[in-house]
C-alpha positions as CSV (number, residue, x, y, z in Angstrom):
1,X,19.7,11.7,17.6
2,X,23.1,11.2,17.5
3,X,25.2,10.5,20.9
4,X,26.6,13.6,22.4
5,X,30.6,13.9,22.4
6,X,32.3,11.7,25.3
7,X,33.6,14.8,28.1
8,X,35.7,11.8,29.8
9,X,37.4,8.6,27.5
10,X,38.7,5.6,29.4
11,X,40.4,2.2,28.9
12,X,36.9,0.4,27.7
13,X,36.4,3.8,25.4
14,X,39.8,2.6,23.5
15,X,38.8,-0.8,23.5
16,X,35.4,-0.1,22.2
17,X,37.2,2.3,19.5
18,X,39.4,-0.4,18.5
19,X,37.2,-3.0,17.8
20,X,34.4,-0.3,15.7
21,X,37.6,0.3,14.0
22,X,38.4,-3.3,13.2
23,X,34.6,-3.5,12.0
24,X,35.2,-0.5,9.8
25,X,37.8,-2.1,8.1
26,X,36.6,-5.3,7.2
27,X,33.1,-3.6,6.2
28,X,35.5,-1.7,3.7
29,X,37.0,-4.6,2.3
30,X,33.6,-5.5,0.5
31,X,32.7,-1.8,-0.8
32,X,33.4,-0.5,-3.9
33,X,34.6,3.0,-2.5
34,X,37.1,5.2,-5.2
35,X,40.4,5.7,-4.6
36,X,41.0,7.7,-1.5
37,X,41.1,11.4,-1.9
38,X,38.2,11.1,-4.7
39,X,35.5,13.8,-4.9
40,X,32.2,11.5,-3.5
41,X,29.2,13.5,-3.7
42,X,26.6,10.9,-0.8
43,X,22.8,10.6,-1.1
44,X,22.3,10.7,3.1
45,X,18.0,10.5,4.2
46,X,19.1,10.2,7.7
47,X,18.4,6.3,7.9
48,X,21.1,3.8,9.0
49,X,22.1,2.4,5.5
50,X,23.2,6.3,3.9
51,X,24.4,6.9,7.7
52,X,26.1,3.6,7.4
53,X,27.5,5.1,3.5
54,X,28.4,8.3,5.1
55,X,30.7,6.6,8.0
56,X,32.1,4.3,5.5
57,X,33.0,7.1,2.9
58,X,34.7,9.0,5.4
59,X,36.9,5.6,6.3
60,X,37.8,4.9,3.1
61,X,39.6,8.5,2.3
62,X,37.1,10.2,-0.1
63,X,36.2,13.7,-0.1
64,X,32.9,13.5,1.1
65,X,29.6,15.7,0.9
66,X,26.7,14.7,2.5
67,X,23.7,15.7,0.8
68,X,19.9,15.5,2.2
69,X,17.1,16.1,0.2
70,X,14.2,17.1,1.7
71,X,10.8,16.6,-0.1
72,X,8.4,18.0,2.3
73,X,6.4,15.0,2.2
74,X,6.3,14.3,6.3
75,X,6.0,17.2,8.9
76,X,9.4,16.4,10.7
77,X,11.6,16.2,7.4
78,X,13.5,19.4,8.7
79,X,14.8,17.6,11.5
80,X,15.8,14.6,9.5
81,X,18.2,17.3,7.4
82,X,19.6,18.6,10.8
83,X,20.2,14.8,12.3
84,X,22.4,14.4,8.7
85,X,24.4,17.6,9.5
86,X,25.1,16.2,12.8
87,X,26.9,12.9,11.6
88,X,28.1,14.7,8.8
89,X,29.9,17.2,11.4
90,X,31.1,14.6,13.8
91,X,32.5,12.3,10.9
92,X,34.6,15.2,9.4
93,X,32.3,15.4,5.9
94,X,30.9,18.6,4.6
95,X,27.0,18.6,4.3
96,X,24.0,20.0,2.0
97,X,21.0,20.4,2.5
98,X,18.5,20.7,-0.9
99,X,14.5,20.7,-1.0
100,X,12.1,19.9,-3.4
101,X,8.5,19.9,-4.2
102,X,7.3,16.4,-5.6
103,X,4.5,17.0,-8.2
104,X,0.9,15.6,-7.3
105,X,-0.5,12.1,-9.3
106,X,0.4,8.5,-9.0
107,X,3.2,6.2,-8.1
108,X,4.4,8.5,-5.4
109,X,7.4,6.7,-4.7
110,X,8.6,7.2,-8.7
111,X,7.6,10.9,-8.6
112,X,9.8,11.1,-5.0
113,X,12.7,9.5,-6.4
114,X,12.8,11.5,-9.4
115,X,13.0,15.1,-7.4
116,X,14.9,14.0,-5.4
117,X,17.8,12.7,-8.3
118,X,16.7,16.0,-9.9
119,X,18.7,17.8,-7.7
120,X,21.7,15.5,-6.7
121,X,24.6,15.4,-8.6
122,X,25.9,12.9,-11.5
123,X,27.5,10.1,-9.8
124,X,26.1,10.6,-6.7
125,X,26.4,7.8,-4.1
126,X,23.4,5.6,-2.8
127,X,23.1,3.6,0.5
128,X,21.7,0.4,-1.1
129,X,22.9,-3.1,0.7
130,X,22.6,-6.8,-0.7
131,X,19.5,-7.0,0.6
132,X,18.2,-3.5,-1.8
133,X,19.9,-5.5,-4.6
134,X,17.8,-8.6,-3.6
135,X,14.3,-6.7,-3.7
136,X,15.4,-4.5,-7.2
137,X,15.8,-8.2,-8.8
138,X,12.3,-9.3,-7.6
139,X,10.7,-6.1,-8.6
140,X,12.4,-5.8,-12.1
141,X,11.3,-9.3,-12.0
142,X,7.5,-8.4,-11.4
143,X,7.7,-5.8,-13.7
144,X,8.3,-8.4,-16.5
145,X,11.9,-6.8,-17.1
146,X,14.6,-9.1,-19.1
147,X,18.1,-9.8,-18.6
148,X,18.8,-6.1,-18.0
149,X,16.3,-5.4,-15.0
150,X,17.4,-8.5,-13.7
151,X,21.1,-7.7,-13.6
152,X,20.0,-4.7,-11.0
153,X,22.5,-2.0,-9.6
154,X,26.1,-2.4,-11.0
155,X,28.5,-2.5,-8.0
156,X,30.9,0.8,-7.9
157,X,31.3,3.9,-6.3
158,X,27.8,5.0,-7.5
159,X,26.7,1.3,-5.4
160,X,29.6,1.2,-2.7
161,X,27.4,-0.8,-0.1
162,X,26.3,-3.8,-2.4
163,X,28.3,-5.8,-1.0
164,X,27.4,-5.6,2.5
165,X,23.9,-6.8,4.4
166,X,21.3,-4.2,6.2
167,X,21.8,-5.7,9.3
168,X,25.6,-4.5,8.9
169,X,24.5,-1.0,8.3
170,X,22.3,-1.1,11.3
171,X,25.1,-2.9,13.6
172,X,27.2,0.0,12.6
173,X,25.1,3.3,13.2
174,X,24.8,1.2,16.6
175,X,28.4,0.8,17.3
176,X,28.5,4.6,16.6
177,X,25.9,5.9,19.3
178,X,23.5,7.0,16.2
179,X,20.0,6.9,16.1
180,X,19.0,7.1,13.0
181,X,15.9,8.2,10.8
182,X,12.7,6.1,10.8
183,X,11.1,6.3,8.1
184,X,7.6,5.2,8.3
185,X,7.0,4.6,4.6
186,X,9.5,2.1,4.6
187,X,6.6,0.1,6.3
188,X,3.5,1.1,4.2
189,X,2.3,-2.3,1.9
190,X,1.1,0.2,-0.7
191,X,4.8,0.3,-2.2
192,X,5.5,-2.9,-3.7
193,X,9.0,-2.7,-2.6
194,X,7.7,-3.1,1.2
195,X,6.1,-6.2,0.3
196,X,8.4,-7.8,-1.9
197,X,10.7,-7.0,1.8
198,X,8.2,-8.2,4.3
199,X,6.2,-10.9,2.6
200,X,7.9,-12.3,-0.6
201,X,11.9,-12.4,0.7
202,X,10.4,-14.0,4.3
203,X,8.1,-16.5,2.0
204,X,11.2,-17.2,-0.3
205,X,13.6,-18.1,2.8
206,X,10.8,-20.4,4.1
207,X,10.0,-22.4,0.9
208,X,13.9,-22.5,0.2
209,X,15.2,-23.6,3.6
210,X,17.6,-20.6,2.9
211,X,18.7,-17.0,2.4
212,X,17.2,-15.8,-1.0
213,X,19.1,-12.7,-0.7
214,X,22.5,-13.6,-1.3
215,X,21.4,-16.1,-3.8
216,X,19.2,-13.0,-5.9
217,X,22.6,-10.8,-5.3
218,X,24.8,-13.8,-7.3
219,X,22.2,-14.0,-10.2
220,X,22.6,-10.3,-10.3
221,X,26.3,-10.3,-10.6
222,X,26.1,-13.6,-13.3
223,X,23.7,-11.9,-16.2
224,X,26.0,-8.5,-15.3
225,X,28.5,-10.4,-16.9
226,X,26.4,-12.0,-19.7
227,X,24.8,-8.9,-20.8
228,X,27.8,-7.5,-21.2
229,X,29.3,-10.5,-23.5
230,X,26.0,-10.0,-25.2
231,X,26.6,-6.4,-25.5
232,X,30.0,-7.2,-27.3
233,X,28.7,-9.5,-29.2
234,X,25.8,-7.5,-31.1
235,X,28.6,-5.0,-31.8
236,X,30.3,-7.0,-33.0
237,X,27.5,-8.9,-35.5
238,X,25.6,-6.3,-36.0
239,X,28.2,-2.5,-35.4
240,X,25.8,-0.4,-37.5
241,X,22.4,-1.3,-36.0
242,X,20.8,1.4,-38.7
243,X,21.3,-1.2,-41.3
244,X,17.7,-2.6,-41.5
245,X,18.4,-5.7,-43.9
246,X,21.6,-6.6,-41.5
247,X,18.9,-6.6,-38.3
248,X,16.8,-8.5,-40.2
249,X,18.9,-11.6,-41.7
250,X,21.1,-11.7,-37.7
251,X,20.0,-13.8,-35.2
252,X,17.3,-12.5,-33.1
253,X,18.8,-12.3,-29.7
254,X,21.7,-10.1,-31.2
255,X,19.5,-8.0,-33.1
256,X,17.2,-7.7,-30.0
257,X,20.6,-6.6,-28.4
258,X,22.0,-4.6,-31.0
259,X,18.3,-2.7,-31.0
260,X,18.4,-2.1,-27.6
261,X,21.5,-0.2,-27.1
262,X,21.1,2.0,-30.4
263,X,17.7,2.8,-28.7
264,X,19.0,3.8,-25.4
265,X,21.7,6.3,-27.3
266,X,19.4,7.1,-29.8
267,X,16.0,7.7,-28.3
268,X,16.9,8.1,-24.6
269,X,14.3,8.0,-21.9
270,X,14.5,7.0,-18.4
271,X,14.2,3.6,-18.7
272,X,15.6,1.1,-21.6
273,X,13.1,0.1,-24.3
274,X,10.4,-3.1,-23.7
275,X,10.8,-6.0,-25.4
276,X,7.7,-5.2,-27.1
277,X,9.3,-1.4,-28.5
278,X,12.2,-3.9,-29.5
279,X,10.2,-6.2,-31.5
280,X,8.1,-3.4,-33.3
281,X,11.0,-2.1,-34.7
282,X,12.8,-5.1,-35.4
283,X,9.4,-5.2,-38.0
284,X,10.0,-2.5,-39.4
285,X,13.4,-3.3,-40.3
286,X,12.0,-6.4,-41.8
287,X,9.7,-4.3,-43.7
288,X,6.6,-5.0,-42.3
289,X,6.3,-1.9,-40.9
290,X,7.5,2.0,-42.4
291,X,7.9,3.4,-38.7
292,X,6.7,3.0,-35.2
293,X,6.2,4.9,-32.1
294,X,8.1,4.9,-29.0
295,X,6.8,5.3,-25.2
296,X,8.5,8.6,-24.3
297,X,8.1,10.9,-27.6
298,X,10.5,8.8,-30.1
299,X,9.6,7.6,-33.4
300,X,11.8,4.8,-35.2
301,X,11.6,5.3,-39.5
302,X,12.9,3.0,-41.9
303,X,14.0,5.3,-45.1
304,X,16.2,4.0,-47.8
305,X,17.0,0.4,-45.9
306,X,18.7,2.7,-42.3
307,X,16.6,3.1,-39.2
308,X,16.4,6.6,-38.0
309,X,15.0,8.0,-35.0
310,X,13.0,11.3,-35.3
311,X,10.3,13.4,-33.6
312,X,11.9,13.7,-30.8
313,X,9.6,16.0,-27.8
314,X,6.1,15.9,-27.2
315,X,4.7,15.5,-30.6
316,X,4.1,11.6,-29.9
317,X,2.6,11.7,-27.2
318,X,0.7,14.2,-25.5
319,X,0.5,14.5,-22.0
320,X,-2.6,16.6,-20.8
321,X,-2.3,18.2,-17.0
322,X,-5.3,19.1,-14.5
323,X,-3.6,23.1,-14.9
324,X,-4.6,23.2,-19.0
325,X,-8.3,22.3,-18.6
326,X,-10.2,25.1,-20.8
327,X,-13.9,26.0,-20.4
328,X,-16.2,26.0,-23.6
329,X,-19.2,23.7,-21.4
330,X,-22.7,24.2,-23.1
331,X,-25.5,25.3,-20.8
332,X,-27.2,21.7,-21.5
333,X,-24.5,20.0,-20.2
334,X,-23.8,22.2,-16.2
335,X,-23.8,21.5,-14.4
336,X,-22.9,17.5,-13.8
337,X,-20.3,18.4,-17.1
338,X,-16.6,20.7,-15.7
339,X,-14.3,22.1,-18.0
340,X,-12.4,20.7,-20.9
341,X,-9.4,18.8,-20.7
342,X,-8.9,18.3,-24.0
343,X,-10.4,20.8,-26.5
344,X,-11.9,20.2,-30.5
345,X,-8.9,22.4,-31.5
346,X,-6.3,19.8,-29.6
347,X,-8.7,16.7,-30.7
348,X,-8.5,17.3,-34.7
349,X,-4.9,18.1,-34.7
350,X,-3.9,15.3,-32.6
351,X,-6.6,13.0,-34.7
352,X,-4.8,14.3,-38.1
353,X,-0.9,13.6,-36.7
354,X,-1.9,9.9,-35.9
355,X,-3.3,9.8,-39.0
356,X,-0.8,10.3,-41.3
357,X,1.8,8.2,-39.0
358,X,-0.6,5.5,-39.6
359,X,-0.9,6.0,-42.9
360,X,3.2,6.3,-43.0
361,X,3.1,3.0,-41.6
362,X,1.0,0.7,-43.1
363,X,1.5,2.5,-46.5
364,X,1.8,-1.1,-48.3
365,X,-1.0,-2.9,-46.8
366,X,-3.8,-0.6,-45.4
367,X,-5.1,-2.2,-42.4
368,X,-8.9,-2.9,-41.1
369,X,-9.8,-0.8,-38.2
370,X,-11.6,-2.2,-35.5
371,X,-13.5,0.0,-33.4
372,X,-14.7,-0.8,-30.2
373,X,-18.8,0.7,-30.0
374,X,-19.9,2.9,-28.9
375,X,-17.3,5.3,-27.4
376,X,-14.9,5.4,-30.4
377,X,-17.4,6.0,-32.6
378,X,-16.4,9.5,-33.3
379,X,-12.6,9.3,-33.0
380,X,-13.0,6.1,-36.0
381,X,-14.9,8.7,-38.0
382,X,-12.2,11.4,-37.9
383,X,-9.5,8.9,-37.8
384,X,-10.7,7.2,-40.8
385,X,-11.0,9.9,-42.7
386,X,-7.0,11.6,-41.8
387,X,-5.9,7.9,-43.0
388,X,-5.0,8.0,-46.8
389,X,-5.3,4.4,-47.8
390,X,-8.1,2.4,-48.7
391,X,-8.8,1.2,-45.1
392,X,-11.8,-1.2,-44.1
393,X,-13.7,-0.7,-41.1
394,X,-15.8,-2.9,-39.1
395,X,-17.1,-2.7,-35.4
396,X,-17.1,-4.6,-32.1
397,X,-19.6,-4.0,-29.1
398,X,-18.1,-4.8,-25.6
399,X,-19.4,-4.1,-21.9
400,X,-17.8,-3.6,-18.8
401,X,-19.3,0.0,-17.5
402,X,-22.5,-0.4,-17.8
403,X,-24.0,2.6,-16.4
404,X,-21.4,3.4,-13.8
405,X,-18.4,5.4,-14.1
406,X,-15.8,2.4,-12.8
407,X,-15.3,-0.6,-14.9
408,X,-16.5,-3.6,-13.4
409,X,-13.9,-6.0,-14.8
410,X,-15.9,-8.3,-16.3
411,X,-16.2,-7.9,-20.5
412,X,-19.3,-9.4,-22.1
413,X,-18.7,-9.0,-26.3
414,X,-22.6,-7.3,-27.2
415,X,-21.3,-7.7,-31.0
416,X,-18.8,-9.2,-32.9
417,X,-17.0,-8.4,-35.8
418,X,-18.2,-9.4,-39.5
419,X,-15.0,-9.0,-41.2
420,X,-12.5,-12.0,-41.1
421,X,-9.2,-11.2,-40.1
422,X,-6.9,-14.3,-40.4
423,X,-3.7,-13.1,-42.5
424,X,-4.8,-8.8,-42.5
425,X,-3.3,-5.9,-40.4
426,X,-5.7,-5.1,-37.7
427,X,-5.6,-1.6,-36.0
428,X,-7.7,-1.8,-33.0
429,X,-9.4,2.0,-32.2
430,X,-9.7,2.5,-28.6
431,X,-11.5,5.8,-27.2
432,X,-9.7,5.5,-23.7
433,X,-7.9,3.1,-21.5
434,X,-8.0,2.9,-17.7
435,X,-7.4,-0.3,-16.6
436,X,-6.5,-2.1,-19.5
437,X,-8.2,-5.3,-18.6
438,X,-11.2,-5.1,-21.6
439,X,-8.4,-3.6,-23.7
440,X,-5.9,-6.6,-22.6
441,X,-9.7,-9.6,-23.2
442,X,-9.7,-8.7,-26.6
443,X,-6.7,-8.2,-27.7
444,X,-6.5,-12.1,-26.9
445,X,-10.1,-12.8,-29.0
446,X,-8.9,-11.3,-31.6
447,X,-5.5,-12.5,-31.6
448,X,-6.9,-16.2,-31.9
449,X,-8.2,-14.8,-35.0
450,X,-4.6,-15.5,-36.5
451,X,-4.3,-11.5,-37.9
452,X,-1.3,-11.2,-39.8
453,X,-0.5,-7.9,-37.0
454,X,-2.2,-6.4,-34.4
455,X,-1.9,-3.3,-33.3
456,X,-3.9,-0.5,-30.9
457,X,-4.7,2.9,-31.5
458,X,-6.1,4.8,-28.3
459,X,-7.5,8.6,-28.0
460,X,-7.0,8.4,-24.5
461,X,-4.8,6.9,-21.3
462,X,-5.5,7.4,-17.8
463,X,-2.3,7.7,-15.9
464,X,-1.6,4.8,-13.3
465,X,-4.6,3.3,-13.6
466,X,-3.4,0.0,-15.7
467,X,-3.6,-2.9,-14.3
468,X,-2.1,-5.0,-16.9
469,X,0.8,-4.4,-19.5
470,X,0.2,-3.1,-22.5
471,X,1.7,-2.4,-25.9
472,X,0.0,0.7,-27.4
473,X,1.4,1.5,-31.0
474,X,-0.7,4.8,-31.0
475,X,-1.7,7.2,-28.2
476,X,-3.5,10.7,-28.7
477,X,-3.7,11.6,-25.2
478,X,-2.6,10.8,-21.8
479,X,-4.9,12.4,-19.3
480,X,-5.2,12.2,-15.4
481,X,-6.9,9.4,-13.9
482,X,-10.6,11.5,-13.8
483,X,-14.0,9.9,-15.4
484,X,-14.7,12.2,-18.5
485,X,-17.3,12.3,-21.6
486,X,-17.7,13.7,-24.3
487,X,-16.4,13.4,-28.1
488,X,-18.0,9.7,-28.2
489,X,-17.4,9.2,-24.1
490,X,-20.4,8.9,-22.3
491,X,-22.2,8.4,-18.9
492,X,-25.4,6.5,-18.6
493,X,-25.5,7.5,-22.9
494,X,-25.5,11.0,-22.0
495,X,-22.8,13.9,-23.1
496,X,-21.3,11.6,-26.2
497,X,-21.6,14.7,-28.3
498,X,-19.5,17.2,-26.8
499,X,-16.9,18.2,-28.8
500,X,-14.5,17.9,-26.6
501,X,-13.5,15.8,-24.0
502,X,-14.9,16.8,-20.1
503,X,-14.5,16.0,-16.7
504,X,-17.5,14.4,-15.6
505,X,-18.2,16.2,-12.5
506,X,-22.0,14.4,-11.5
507,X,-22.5,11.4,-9.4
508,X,-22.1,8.1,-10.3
509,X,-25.1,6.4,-11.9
């Protein structure tokens, strides 16, 4: 906790204050605080780098709020909130306290971090240091990000700390008497950021016989500043990016630029569109393609040679929760078989919409559908038949169940394809996609295959269970990450001909 307030001060007291003071200040020459007197709304946990913004804020003039948001998520998070009031009183800022309640499911960390921004205010300050810029780089990096990602947090009074190191932050709440927050998640190897900190930056130093932080913080700050003359640039070649024939004939890096930023404006979303997204559309500008689907509920058309972005909401892609499970389980199939996640009613609209974006989009040159025995069988057979075009269909056979209900990673091909495919459109029709792995094997067989495009079509994605990256151009569902059967989903060859899809409630075989 926080020191108590001296009863007594003394020569050494002033001394002591002078030199935290001298600190202060030339901690504040390399923050990028607003002007003093600004409003500055501060992100404070109650650990020494927001304790570290809170002190600093206060220093530089701004009007400072102190806001804690308490997720519920450890049993002693009220008393982090009342530790943050404390400072917050003692440094002359006013203080908040918000809760919130961070939905079950994966990727805890992402689900924390977005209640908590949730409920904190636009241009809200965050504690991150040099060293947080350091391990954003690496994870944008390891997340196969491009020049954006690798750019990381933009220096200003959203970032005011950037410029100083963690142990600075610590030094200081230690100058101050604090004690701050321990946060023991901050040392849990399940979030990648913890390793990228404790393993990767210590490896890094060793191999380099230096620092990699402050080196990761200047490559930061260089492709800042050639993203933005990149930025300029594509507005300047390309200043409508609707014009599909201009995208087409520019160079690629400006159109992939020019793309990018009409995507962010146009289609939103919470993160900026992959390089894959970019390069879908950047075919249907060239023609290839009439539209394509975007991750987050956006679809990109090409009408009369402009881009448009429509369909905005859920109609892309549908999102199915534990909470809207329905019954409808025959009496054959209890009781190893649990409720519905996704109904016939749900299946054979869904299966109809992807239908007729398909046939939207390869209304020039009707692809051949691949489907991948024996689980898509029936999702090919309604799919086939909501596609108005003269499609082709053949069939592949792959293992890597067998009889259990995990996959076991390795893909043996039971039967190949007939068809050839060098110089045809080739829509791939997945029934469901956990790990990705088979998915991510044959998209490489078949891509030696030299098809003229090749593209995927899923019924189903488990949440967070992907293991690779992967570009999906169609998805019907996304469903929690549960084993289920039915509509052509099986265990051990049993419950394939439910009509919908179930949880698959019985033990493992």
């Amino acid at each position: 906790m926080p020191e108590a307030p001296a009863t007594e001060r003394t020569p050494a007291d002033a001394d002591t204050d002078t030199d935290a003071d001298t600190d202060t200040a030339e901690l504040l020459n390399r923050c990028t605080f607003p002007p003093p007197g600004s409003a500055l709304p501060c992100a404070v946990s109650g650990g020494p780098d927001s304790l570290a913004l809170l002190i600093l804020a206060v220093a530089a003039g701004c009007d400072v709020t102190a806001i804690h948001v308490d997720h519920g998520l450890r049993p002693d998070s009220a008393a982090e909130a009342d530790v943050v009031a404390d400072v917050a009183a003692r440094v002359g800022a006013r203080f908040e306290r918000r809760r919130v309640t961070v939905a079950p499911g994966p990727n805890l960390e992402a689900r924390a971090r977005a209640a908590r921004f949730a409920v904190l205010p636009p241009g809200v300050a965050t504690g991150h240091t040099m060293d947080d810029q350091a391990e954003t780089v690496l994870v944008n990096l390891l997340r196969g990000a491009g020049a954006d990602g690798l750019a990381g947090m933009r220096p200003g009074p959203r970032h005011p700390l950037l410029g100083l190191r963690r142990h600075e932050t610590h030094a200081l709440c230690a100058h101050r008497g604090l004690a701050p927050v321990c946060d023991a998640s901050n040392e849990d190897p399940a979030f990648v950021r913890n390793r990228i900190r404790r393993e990767l930056l210590p490896l890094c130093a060793d191999v380099a016989g230096r620092d990699p932080v402050p080196l990761l913080a200047r490559l930061a700050r260089v492709l800042r500043e050639e993203v933005a003359l990149l930025d300029d640039l594509a507005a300047w070649a390309l200043p409508d990016a609707t014009d599909a024939r201009a995208l087409a004939q520019a160079e690629p890096a400006l159109a992939r630029r020019a793309l990018r930023q009409w995507l962010r404006r146009e289609a939103g979303g919470a993160h900026p569109p992959s390089l894959a997204e970019v390069e879908r559309v950047l075919a249907v500008a060239a023609g290839h393609a009439v539209g394509t689907e975007l991750s987050g509920g956006a679809r990109v058309r090409r009408t009369g040679g402009r881009l448009r972005v429509e369909d905005r909401g859920s109609g892309i892609l549908t999102p199915v929760t534990r909470d809207q499970a329905g019954t409808g389980v025959p009496s054959w199939a209890e009781p190893d078989v649990g409720p519905a996640l996704v109904d016939a009613a749900d299946l054979s609209a869904r299966v109809a919409e992807l239908g007729a974006r398909i046939t939207d989009d390869y209304a020039g040159e009707p692809p051949l559908l691949v489907a991948v025995l024996k689980g898509a069988m029936l999702f090919l057979s309604d799919l086939c038949r909501a596609i108005e075009l003269p499609v082709e269909v053949d069939f592949m056979a792959v293992s890597s169940y067998g009889s259990a209900t995990k996959t076991s990673g390795v893909v043996r091909i039971v039967k190949d394809l007939d068809s050839e495919l060098e110089g045809r459109h080739v829509l791939v029709v997945e029934d469901i996609i956990d790990s990705g792995l088979t998915l991510n094997y044959l998209r490489r067989y078949l891509s030696a295959r030299r098809p003229k495009s090749l593209e995927i079509c899923a019924l189903l994605v488990k949440e967070g269970e992907q293991r690779v990256d992967l570009d999906l151009r169609y998805i019907g569902f996304t469903i929690p990450p549960e084993f289920v059967v039915g509509y052509g989903l099986d265990v051990g060859e049993r419950y394939r001909n439910l009509r919908g899809v179930h949880r698959f409630k019985g033990s493992e075989q």
